[in-house]
C-alpha positions as CSV (number, residue, x, y, z in Angstrom):
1,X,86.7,75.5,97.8
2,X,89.4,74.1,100.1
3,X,89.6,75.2,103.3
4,X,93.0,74.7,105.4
5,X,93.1,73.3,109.1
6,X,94.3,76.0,111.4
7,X,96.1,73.1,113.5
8,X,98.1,71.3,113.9
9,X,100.9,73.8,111.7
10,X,103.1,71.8,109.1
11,X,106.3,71.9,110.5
12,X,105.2,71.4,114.1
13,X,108.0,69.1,115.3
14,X,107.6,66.4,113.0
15,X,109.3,64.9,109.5
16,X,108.6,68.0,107.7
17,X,110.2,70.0,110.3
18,X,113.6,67.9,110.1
19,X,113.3,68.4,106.2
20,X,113.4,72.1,107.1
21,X,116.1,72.5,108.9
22,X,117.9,70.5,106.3
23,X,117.2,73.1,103.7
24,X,117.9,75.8,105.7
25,X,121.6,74.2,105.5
26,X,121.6,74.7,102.2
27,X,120.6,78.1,101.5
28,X,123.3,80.5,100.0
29,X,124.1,84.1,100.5
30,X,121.9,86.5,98.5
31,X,119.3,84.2,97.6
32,X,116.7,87.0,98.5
33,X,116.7,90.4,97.6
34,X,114.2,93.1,98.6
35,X,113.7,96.6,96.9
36,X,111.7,99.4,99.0
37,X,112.5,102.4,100.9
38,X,114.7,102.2,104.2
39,X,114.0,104.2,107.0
40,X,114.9,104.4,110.4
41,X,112.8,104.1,113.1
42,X,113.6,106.1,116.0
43,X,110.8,104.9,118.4
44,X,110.1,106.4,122.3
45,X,107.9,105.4,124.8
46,X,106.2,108.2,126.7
47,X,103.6,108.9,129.7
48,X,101.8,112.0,128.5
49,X,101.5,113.7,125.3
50,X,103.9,116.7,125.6
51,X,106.0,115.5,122.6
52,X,102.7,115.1,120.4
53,X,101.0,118.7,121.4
54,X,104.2,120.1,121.1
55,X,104.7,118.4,117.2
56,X,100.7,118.9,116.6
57,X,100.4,114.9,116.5
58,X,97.5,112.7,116.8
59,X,97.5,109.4,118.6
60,X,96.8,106.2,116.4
61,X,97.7,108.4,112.9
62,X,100.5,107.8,110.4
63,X,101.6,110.9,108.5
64,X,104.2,112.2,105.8
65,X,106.6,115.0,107.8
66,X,105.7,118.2,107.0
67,X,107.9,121.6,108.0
68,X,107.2,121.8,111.5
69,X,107.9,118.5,112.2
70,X,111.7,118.9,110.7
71,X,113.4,119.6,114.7
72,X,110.9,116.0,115.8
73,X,113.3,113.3,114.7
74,X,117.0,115.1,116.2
75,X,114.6,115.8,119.3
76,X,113.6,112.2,119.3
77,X,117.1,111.5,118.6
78,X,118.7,113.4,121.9
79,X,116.3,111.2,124.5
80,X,117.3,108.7,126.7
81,X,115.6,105.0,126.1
82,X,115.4,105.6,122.1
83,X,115.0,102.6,120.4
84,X,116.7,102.3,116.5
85,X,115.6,100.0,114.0
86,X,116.0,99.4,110.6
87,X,112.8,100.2,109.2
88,X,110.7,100.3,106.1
89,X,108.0,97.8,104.9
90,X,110.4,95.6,102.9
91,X,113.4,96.2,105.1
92,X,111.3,94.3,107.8
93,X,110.3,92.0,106.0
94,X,113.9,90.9,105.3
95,X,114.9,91.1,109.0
96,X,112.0,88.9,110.0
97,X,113.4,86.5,107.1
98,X,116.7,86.4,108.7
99,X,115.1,85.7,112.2
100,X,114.1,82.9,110.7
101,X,117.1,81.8,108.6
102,X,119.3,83.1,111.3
103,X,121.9,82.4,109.0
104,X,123.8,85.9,108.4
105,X,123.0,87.8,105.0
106,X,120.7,85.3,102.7
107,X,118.5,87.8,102.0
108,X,120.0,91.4,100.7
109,X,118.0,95.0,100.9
110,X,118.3,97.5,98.0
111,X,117.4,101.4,98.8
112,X,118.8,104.8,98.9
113,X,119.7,106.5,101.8
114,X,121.7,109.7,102.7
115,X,125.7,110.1,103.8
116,X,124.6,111.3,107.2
117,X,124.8,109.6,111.0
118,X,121.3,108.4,110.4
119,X,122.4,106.2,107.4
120,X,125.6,105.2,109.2
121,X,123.0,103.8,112.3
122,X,120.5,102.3,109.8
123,X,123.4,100.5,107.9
124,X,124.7,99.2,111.5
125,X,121.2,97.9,112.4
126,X,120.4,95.9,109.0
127,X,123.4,94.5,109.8
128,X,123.0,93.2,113.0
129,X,120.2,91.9,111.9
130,X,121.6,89.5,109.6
131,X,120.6,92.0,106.5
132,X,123.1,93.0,104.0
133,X,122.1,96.3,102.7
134,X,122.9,97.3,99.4
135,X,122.5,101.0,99.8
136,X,122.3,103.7,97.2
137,X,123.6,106.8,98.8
138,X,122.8,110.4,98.0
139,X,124.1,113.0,99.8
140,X,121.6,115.5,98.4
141,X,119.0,114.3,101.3
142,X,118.8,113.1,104.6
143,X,118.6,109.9,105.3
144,X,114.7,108.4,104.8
145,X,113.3,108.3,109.1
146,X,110.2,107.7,111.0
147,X,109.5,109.0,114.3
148,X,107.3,106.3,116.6
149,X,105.5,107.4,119.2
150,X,104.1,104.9,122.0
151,X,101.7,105.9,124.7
152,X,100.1,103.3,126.1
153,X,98.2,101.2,123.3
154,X,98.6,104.4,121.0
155,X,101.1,104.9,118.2
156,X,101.8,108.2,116.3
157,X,103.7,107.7,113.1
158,X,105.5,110.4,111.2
159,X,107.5,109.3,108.4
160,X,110.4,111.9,106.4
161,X,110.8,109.7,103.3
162,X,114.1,111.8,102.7
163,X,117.0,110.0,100.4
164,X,114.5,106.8,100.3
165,X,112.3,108.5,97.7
166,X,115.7,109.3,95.2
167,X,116.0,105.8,94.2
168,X,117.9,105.5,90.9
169,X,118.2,103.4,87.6
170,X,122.2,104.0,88.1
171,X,121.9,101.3,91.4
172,X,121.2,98.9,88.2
173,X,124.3,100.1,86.0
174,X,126.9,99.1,88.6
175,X,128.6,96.0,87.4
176,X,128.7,94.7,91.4
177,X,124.9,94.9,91.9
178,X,124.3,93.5,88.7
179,X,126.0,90.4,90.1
180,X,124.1,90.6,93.5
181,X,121.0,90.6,91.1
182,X,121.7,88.0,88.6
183,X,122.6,85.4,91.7
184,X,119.4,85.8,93.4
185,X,117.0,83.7,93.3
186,X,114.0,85.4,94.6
187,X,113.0,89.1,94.0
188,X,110.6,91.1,96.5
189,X,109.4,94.4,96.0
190,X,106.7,96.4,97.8
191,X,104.1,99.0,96.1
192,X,106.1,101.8,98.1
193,X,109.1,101.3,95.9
194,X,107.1,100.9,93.2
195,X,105.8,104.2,93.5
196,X,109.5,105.2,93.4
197,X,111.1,104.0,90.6
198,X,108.7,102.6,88.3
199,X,111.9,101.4,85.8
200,X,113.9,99.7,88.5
201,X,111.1,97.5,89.4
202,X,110.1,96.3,85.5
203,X,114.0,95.6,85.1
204,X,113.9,93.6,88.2
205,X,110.7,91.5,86.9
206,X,111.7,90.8,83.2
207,X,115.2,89.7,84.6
208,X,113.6,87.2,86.8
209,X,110.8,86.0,84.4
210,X,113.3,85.2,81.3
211,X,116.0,83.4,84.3
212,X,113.3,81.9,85.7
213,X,113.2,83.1,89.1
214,X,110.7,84.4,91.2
215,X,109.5,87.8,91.6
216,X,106.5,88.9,94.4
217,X,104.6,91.9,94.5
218,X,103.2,93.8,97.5
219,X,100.4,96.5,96.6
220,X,101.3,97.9,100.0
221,X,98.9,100.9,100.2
222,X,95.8,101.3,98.7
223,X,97.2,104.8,96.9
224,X,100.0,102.3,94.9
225,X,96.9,100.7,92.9
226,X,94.6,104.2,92.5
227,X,97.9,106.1,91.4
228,X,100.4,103.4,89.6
229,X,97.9,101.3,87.3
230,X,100.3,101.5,84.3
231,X,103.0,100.8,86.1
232,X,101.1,97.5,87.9
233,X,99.6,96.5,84.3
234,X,103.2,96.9,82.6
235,X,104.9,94.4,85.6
236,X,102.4,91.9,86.6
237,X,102.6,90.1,83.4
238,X,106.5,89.2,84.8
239,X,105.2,88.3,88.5
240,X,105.0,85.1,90.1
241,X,103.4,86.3,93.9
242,X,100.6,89.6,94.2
243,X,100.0,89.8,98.0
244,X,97.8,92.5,98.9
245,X,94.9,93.4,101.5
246,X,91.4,93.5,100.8
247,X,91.7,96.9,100.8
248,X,94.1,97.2,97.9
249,X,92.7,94.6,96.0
250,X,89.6,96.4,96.0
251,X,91.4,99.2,94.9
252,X,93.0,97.5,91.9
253,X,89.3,95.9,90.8
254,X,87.9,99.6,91.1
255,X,90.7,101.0,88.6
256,X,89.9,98.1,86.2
257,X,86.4,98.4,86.2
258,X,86.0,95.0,87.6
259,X,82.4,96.2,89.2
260,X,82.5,93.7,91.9
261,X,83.5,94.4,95.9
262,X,83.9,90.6,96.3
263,X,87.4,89.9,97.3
264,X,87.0,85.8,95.8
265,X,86.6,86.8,92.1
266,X,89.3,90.0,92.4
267,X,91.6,87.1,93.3
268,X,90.4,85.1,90.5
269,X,91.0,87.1,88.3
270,X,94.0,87.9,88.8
271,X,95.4,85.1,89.1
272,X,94.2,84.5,85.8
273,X,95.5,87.7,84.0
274,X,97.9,86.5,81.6
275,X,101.8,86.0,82.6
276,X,104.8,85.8,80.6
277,X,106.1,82.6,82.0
278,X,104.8,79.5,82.3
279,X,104.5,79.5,85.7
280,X,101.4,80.1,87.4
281,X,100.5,82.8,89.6
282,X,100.0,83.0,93.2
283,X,97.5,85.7,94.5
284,X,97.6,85.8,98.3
285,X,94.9,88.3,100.0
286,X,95.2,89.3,103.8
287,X,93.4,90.4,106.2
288,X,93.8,91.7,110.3
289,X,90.9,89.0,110.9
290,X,90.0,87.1,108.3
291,X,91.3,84.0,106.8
292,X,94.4,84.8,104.4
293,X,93.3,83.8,100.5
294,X,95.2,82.0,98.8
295,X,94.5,81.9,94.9
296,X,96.0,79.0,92.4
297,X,96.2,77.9,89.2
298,X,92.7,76.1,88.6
299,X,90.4,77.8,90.4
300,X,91.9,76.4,93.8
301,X,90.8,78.6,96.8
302,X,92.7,78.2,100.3
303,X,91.4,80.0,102.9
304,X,94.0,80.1,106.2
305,X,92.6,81.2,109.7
306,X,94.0,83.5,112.1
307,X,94.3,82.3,115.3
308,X,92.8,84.4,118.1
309,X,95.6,86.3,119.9
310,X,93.9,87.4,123.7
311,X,93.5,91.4,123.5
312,X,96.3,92.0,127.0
313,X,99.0,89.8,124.6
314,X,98.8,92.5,121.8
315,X,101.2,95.4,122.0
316,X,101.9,96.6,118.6
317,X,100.0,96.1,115.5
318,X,102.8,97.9,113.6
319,X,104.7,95.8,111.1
320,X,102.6,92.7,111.5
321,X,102.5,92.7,107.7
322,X,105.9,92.8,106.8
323,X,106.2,90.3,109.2
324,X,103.7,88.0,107.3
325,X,105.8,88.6,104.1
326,X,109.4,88.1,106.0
327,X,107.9,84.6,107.3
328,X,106.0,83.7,104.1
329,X,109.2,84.4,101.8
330,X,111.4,82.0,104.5
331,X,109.4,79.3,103.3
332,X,109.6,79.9,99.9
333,X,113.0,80.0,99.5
334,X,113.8,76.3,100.9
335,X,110.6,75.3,98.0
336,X,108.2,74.6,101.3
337,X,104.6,73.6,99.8
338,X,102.7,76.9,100.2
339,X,100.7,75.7,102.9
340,X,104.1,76.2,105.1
341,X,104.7,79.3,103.6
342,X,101.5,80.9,104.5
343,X,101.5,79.3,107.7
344,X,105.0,80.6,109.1
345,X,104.0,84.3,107.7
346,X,101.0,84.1,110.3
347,X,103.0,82.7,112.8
348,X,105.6,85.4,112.1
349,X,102.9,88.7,112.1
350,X,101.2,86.9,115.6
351,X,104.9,87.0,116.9
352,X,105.7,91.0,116.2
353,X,102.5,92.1,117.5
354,X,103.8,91.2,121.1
355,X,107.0,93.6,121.1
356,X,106.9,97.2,120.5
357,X,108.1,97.8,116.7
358,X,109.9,94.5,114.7
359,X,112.2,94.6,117.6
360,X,114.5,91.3,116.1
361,X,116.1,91.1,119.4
362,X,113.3,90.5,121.7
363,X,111.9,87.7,119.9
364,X,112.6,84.5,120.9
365,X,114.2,81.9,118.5
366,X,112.3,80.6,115.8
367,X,112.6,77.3,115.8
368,X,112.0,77.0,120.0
369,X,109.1,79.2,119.9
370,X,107.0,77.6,116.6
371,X,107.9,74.1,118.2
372,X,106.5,75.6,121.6
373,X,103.2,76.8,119.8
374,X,100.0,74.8,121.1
């Protein structure tokens, strides 16, 4: 098994960094796009718990919206200091991608949202941050939100999936986003979308395995695995990239009857399961701690540490995946070996954990801040 050095990072500074910023010249509009399910993030900062006894919330818990939590998100809405973002696994992912692009709409966000002013804010925030959103509305449900509650080192998390889970084929039938689709050039999807729209996603797949792009996979949540196994073993023949935690790999072996917990031989095999194109798979499992696996053709193993980050410099663990994916998917794009791929994801996640939510703004520029890193 090859192991990767943690240091020095591959485009520290040096010739592969000039080659970097050359191809980052060179990428065109729309050579990304990302399916999942947009919400917004209305996020407040608060000394006490009133809001959460008041709303029956837990500190440190992440929950669906249920009745009584239906007056929470206009509450949230009507405070001073709110912080909007344009959230949702994938939809991070894309705005970390265009932090580090920082060229203006290269990568392009499919989802559904409602006609309401919460649609109109999360529109204005993709935006802004460099996103193009390609937005389904329906009008029979509010736009998709999540409520984030900061005290301290805690986080409460209540999501209202709303418009976000009504995803339809019809997105697909539109002449226009058939063009946005056939352009592309890479496709990203997360587990959570999956779980949506099942025939969106396998359209996505074959399209990019007979045009030879390339199409990744997030498992997401443990649930997408247990719950969508047909759906998984009808698209993975078509996909390039499976990223997934240990977690959800586990969860995928389980459903197979693989009869093993060890994470090395789930990733062996599947990176092995038979594909439609000639191109290999990629199998990438991740981990809070542990070194991200990386699984290739021939048996080749990379394991890539995590660096250490001091306890005091961590203030949100929220998003840090996306973040990995968003960074990862950067690389990719300009054909960076993989090694810089998985490199700048980790970089990326070690960035958002240091900012409250995947606040765009209050990172510092890419290229300053990798150069910077010791």
């Amino acid at each position: 098994m090859k192991r990767a050095l943690s240091v020095p990072l591959l485009l520290r500074c040096s010739r592969a960094w000039r080659i970097y910023v050359r191809n980052m010249a060179d990428i065109p509009e729309g050579i990304l796009i990302g399916f999942g399910n947009p919400l917004l993030d209305i996020t407040k900062i608060v000394k006490d718990k009133i809001i959460l006894e008041k709303y029956g919330l837990s500190e440190n818990a992440a929950i669906i919206a249920e009745e009584k939590h239906s007056q929470l998100f206009i509450e949230l809405s009507k405070m001073d200091d709110i912080i909007y973002s344009a959230g949702g696994a994938c939809q991070n992912s894309m705005r970390i991608f265009q932090w580090i692009i920082s060229k203006p709409y290269r990568a392009y966000f499919v989802g559904a949202i409602g006609t309401d002013n919460f649609g109109e804010t999360l529109e204005k925030k993709a935006s802004g941050d460099g996103v193009r959103a390609l937005y389904q509305k329906r009008p029979e449900a509010p736009t998709g939100t999540c409520a984030v509650i900061v005290n301290g080192s805690n986080r409460s998390l209540v999501a209202n999936l709303g418009a976000s889970a009504l995803f339809s084929e019809e997105w697909m039938k539109n002449n226009e986003n058939m063009c946005y689709v056939k352009r592309a050039q890479y496709f990203y999807i997360t587990g959570f979308f999956l779980a949506v729209n099942p025939p969106t996603v396998l359209q996505v797949a074959r399209l990019s395995s007979e045009n030879n792009r390339i199409f990744m996979l997030n498992f997401s949540a443990v649930f997408v695995p247990e719950q969508m196994k047909s759906q998984l073993d009808e698209i993975l023949p078509y996909t390039d990239i499976v990223i997934g935690n240990k977690q959800e790999m586990l969860a995928y072996a389980d459903t197979h009857n693989w009869n093993t917990k060890d994470v090395f031989e789930v990733g062996r095999r599947l990176q092995s399961m038979p594909k439609c194109n000639k191109r290999s798979r990629i199998v990438m499992i991740t981990d809070a701690v542990c070194p991200v696996l990386c699984f290739q053709e021939n048996d080749k193993v990379i394991e890539y540490p995590v660096p250490k980050v001091e306890q005091n410099q961590i203030v949100d663990t929220n998003g840090c995946g996306d973040a990995f994916v968003g960074g990862f998917l950067s690389q990719l794009v300009q054909q960076m070996p993989i090694d810089s791929c998985v490199r700048t994801g980790i970089f990326a996640s070690q960035q958002v954990l240091r900012v409250v939510g995947i606040q765009i703004e209050k990172l510092p520029k890419f290229e300053q801040s990798f150069c910077s890193t010791k």
